[in-house]
C-alpha positions, -999 to +999 in steps of 0.1 A: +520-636+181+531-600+181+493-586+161+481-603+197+498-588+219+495-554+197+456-564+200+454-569+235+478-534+240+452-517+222+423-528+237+441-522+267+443-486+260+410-485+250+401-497+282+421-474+301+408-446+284+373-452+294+380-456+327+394-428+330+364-411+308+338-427+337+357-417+366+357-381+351+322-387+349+314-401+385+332-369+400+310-347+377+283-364+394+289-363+425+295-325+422+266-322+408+247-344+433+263-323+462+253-289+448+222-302+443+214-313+479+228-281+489+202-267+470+175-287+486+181-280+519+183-248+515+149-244+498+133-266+523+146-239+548+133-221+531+099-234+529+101-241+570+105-199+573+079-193+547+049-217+567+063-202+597+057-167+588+021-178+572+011-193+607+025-157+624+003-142+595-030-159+600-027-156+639-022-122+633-054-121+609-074-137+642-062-112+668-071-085+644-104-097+635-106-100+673-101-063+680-125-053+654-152-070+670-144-055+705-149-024+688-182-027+673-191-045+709-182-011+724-196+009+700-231-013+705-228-004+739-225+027+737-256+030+716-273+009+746-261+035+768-277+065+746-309+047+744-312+043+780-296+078+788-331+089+765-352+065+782-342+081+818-343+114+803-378+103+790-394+091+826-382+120+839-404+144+828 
């Protein structure tokens, strides 16, 4: 009777011990879990800023491309403007 209950005792502890080892373990987890969906929202925050600064980027890209063809529209027209200057210039005489 007594090797049972020293059986059951040290299964017991056995028992207890691992418990104790998986609840350790669980906590790690969950630490680790929480640190690591920290760190996922932050990097998608991240990404948001980023594809908001690409969208300032290309809209910038567009107004600048923009300007550069007002200039060479005014600098057509100024040719135009030469040309008929000469052509005046040219019936004049």
């Amino acid at each position: 009777m007594n090797e049972i209950i020293n059986n059951i005792e040290k299964k017991l502890f056995l028992f207890v011990e691992k418990h104790k080892k998986l609840v350790s373990r669980n906590l790690l987890l969950k630490d680790e879990n929480s640190v690591l969906s920290n760190e996922l929202n932050n990097l998608k925050n991240k990404v948001t800023e980023l594809e908001e600064k690409v969208k300032i980027l290309n809209m910038s890209k567009s107004v600048k491309s923009s300007e550069e063809e007002v200039k060479l529209t005014r600098k057509k027209i100024n040719e135009y403007v030469r040309e008929i200057d000469e052509c005046i210039v040219f019936l004049s005489k």
